[in-house]
Structures are given as structure tokens and as C-alpha cells.
N, C-alpha and C positions, 0 to 999 in steps of 0.2 A: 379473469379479474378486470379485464374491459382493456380500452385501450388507455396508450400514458399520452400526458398534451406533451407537445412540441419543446423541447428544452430551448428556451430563452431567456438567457439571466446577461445578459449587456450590462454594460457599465451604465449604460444610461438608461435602462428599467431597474437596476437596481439599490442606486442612489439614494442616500437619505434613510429615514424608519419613520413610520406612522405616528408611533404610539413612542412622548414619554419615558426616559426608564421609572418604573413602577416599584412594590412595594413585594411582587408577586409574579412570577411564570409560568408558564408550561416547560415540561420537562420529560423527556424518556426517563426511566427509571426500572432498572434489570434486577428481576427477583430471583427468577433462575431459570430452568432450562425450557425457553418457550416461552417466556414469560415476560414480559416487558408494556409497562404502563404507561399511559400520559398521568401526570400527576402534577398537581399547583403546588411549586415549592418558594420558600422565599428567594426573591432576588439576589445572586451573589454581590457581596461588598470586596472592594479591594483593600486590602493590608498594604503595608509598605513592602513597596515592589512592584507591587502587583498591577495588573491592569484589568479592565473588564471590556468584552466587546459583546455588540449586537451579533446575535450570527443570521449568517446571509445567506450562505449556502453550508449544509453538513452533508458530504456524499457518503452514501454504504460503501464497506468494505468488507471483503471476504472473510477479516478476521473479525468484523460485526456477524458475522453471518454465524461462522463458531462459536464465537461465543456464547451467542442466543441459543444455538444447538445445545451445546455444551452445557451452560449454565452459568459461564465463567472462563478466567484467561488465569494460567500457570503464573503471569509476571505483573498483567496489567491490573488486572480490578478482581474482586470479590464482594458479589450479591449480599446486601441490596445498593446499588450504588447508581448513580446518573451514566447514560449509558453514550456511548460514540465517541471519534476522536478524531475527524476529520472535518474540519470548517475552516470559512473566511468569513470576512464580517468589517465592520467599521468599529474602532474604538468609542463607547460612552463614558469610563471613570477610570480615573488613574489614582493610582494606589500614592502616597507618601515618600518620596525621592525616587519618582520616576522622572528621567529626562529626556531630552529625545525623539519622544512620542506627544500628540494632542488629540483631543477628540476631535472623533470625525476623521482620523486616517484611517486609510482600506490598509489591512493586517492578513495576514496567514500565521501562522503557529504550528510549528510543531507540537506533537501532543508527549513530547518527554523533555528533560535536558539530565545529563549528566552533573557529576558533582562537582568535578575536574581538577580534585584534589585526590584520588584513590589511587593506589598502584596503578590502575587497567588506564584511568586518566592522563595519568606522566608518562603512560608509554600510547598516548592516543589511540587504545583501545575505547571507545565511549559508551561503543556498545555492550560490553563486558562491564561498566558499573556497576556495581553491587548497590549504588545509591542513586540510580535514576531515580527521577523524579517525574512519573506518572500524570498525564490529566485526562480524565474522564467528563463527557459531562456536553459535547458538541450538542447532542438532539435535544438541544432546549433552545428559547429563546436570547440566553444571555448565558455568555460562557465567560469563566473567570483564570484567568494565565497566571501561574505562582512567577514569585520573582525567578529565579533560575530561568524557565522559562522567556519572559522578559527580556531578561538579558543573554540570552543563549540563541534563542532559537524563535525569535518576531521578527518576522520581516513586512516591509510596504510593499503593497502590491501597486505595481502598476496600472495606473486608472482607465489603459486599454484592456485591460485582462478578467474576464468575466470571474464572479466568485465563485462559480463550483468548478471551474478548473482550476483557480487559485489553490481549493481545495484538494485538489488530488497531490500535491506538495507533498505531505507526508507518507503517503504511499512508494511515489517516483524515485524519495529519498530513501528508502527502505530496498528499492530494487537496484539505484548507482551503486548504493553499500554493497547488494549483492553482486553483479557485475565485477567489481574491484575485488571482491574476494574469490571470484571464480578463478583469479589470475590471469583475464582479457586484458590485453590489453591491443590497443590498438595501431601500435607499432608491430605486431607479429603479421597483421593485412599488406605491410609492405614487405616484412625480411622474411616472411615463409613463404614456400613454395606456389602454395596457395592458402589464400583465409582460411582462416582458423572453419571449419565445422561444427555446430553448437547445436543441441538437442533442448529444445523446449518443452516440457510434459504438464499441460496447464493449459487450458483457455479461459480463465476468469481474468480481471483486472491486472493482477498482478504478474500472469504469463503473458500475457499483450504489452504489459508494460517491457519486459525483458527483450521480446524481439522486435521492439522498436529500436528502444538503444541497443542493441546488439548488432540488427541489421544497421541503422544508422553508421555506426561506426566498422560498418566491414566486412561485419562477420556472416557466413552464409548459415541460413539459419531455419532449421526443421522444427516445426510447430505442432505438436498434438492435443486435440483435443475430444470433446465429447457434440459440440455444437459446429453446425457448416454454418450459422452464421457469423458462429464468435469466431470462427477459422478464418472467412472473407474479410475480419477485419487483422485477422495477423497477416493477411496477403497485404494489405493495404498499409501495415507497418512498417512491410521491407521483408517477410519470411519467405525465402526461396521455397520453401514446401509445407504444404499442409495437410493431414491424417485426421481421419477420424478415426479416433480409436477402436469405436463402437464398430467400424468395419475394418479392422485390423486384429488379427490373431494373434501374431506373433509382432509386437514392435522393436524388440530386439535384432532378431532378424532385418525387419525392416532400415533400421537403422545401418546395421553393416548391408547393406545392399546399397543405401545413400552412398558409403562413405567406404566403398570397395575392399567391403570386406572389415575392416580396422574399427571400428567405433567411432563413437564422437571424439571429438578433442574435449569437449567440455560439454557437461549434461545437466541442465538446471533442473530442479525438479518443485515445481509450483503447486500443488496439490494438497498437500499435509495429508497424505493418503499411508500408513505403512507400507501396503503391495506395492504404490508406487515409487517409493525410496527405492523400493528394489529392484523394481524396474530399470530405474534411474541409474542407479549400478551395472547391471546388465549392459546399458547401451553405451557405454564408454569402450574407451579404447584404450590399451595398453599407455600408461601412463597420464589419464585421463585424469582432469579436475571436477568430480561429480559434489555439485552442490542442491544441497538436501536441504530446500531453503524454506518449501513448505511447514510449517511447525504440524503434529502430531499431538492427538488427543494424549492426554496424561497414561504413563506406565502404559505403553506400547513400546513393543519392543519389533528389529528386523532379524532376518538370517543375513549374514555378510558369508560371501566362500572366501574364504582366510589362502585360499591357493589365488584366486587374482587377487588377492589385496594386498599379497607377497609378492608374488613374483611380478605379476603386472607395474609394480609400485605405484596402484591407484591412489589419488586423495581426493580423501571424503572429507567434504567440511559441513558443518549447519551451520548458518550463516540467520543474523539478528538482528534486526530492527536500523538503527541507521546512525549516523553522527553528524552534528552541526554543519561539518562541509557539504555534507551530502545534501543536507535542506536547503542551503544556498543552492548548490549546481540544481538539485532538480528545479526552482523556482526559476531562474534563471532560462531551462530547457524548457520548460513549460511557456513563459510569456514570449520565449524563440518564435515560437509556431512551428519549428519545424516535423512537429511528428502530430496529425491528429489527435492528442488529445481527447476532443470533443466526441469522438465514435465511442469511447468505453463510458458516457455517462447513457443510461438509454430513453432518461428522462426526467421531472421533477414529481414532488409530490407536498403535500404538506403535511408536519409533524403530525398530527393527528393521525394520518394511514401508514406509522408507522409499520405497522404489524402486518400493512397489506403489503408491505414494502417488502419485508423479511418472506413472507410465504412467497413473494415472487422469485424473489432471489432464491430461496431453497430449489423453488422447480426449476428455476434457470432461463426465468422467464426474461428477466434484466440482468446487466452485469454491474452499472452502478446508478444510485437514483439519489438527486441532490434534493434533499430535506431543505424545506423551506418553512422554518417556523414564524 
């Protein structure tokens, strides 16, 4: 597919917009499986709440990647609907009792908010609402934020902090969520014997993201994957060891050989592979935190052996999408610097090569490419 140009999206190349807001955009638009259009839709208008931003950078994400596979998301969207969910951007229109905000501020957004009124709400479950509130719709030129959203989950970006890292926000806040549901915490690097041990099964975006903050905060940290180059950048996160699957037979095995025999202490699993949930299972350790964090095509099912699940007293969690706190810290870790960021985008393109964007990523050509419409 040729080569990709240089990722440079600076605060000071990317300042201001061209053109106008109009009457009319470009727009990705998901039919079903493989199928995704540019298409001229009208301009979104803001409702009371609401805001509207130019977008400036929208990155691929793994679960863009599924979906287009798929044809669709079990929680997010259903075909035919405006397709992506990861951008930054500058505000153009503000909706009717919006306060706070002016145009022309650099924005991120999460792409859900909760209700924060449900049972799962009052017990700061947010991930567990039964009433998120969904937004679809980044691979266009103008993306529209519901009030909830707004008021939930908008934050200003920092006018040193380029847009398509801004961008990876709602990814980064998806994997602190998982992190905190693993049970890490990073008080056990001082009072255990030794750091905790953690099993990484994943080299796309969202495995890279886990043993950054993992190793960041302590933990020693075994990384699998399919690619030695997306491997040399989990070395460069902080992962004390890296596999290639593809030259690995047994990685169970291997794992108790890291970890003298016992398993991991906690075993992430990034993939949304069934085989490798079970993998995933496999490489723990007697009382082990195995989280199963990758999501799975619809009505898949695993084998579990009911003898560790007992006596071992393994816990299996699936672990989902993220909550308000989490979007703040990851923004916050992001405009840090302290963890490359910048290595998991592997380039830009624009909206138009959508589609060449996706066939790269299926062969695993890039890991994430910031859409510039």
C-alpha cells in the first residue's frame, strides 16, 4: 500500500480550519461487514447541550477494526450508521445553555457518558449503565457531542499536546479502567516480595497501552505478540520480556518458566480471540486475576476447567469500556509525556483512504493512523 508520510500534527500545524462551517460534509458511514463509505451528509447542528467540533485528528482503533470485520458492535452502533469514535478537534457551535466552553477551544471527548442516575450509577459502576449514551460519528469532518457528553466527559486540551494524541484519550481510559479492575495496584511493588508479575497477550494498541502503565507503575511485565516490531515498541514501554507467539508453542509453559513455575499474578488478555481467553486462563497462577478484557465476536463461547477455577480460586473478570475518572487520568498521562504515546500512531492519512486505512490495519501493516478530514 506504499509507504505512510511522517506523522506531524503540532499544535502549530494544526491550528485554525480552512474552510467555514458549511451546509454539508464528508463523512465515513458503516453499511456492514467491509463496507464503509465516504458519503456527503448534512452538517450536524447542536441542540441544547450540545456542542459541535471541527475534527482534527480521528485515530483507528482496534475495535474500528472489528467492527468493520464484523459489521457492527454488540453495545455501540448498528449499520448504517457514521462510523469512528476517537478524535480531537476545536469547537465551532455550541448548542443552547452551554457554559464553559467557546469556540475555538482544542476539546477531546470521550465517545460515551453514562446516565448517572441508574443503580450501576449510585454504586459508581458507569461502565455497567444500562443508559450510556453512545456517539458515533468521529470519521467525518464535523462531529456533534450530546449534552451528557458535554457535560461528562469534554475536556480542553492542552495547546502543547498535538491532536491525535489528544485523541488516543479514549482508548488509554478504557485500559486505566482495566488496569483497576485487574486488581494492580501499585502499592503491592512495595509490600510484595517482589512486583507483581503480569502477562500481556496482545500487541495492538490497546496491549501496548497496558504494558506501558503496568510497567510505569512497577509491575514486571511479559508481552506477547504476533509482530517483533510492535514487540520493540512494548520493550520501549517498560516490558521486561517479549515473545513472539508465532515462535512460541507452548506459552503457557512459557509463562510458568518466567515465573518459576507458578503463573502469572495477573494475565491481561487483549485480543478478543476465544482461543486466547483460554490461553489467558491457562497462564495464571493459582489465585490469579485473569482479565479477559478483549471483547469476542457475538455467541462465542470458552471451555473453563471448573477444577482451577475451584480450587485454584482463579478470578475471571471481562472488563468494559471505561468511566469519567478514567478519561480525565488518561488525558492527564497523555499530555505527562511520560510514556511514548507517539510510537502506537504509525501515521496520518486522510478521510478519503479510509478503506486503505482499514485493509492496512487488518494485515497489520499499522497499528493506529490519525484520520485527518
Amino acid at each position: 500500500m506504499g509507504s505512510w508520510p511522517s506523522w506531524d500534527c503540532s499544535a502549530s500545524s494544526c491550528n485554525g480550519w480552512p474552510n467555514p462551517w458549511g451546509s454539508a460534509m464528508k463523512a465515513a458511514v458503516l453499511y456492514g461487514k467491509e463496507d464503509v463509505r465516504i458519503e456527503t451528509v448534512p452538517d450536524p447542528t447542536p441542540g441544547p447541550g450540545e456542542v459541535v467540533i471541527r475534527v482534527r485528528a480521528a485515530t483507528t482503533c482496534g475495535t474500528d477494526l472489528k467492527v468493520w470485520r464484523r459489521g457492527g458492535h454488540a453495545r455501540m452502533l448498528t449499520p448504517p450508521i457514521l462510523f469512528g469514535h476517537e478524535a480531537a478537534g476545536e469547537i465551532v457551535a455550541l448548542g443552547a445553555g452551554v457554559t464553559g466552553w467557546q469556540v475555538g477551544d482544542r476539546v477531546v471527548a470521550n465517545n460515551s457518558a453514562p446516565c448517572g442516575q441508574c443503580f450501576y450509577c449510585q454504586r459508581q459502576a458507569f461502565s455497567l449503565c444500562p443508559h450510556l449514551e453512545f456517539n458515533n460519528g468521529t470519521f467525518a469532518e464535523y462531529l456533534k457531542l450530546p449534552a451528557s457528553i458535554v457535560r461528562q466527559n469534554l475536556l480542553p486540551i492542552p495547546e502543547s499536546l498535538p491532536f491525535a494524541l489528544a485523541a488516543l484519550t479514549e482508548p488509554l481510559a478504557c485500559v486505566l479502567h482495566g488496569v483497576a479492575r485487574s486488581g494492580f495496584d501499585p502499592a503491592m511493588v512495595a509490600t510484595w516480595p517482589s512486583p507483581p508479575q503480569i502477562v500481556v497477550l496482545g500487541d495492538g494498541a490497546i496491549g501496548l497501552m497496558f504494558v506501558g502503565v503496568l510497567a510505569q507503575q512497577g509491575a514486571r511485565v511479559l508481552a506477547f505478540g504476533g509482530s517483533n516490531q510492535r514487540l520493540a515498541i512494548a520493550t520501549t514501554f517498560g516490558a521486561e520480556q517479549t515473545i513472539n507467539h508465532h515462535q512460541c508453542g507452548d506459552i503457557p509453559a512459557v509463562v510458568k518458566d518466567w515465573t518459576e513455575g507458578r503463573g502469572a499474578d495477573i494475565v491481561i488478555e487483549a485480543t478478543g480471540v476465544p482461543e486466547v481467553w483460554e490461553t489467558a486462563i491457562a497462564c495464571g497462577r493459582p489465585g490469579a486475576t485473569i482479565n479477559l478484557f478483549g471483547g469476542c465476536p457475538r455467541e462465542t463461547t470458552i471451555r473453563v476447567d471448573t477444577e482451577r477455577l475451584h480450587y485454584e480460586e482463579l478470578t475471571l473478570k471481562g472488563v468494559f469500556h471505561n468511566t469519567p475518572s478514567f478519561v480525565r487520568q488518561a488525558l492527564q498521562l497523555i499530555a505527562s509525556g511520560t510514556l511514548p504515546f507517539e510510537k502506537l500512531i504509525s501515521g496520518q492519512a486522510p478521510l478519503m483512504e479510509i478503506e486503505t486505512v482499514l485493509q492496512a490495519m487488518k494485515a497489520r501493516q499499522v497499528i493506529k493512523v490519525a484520520l485527518q478530514p
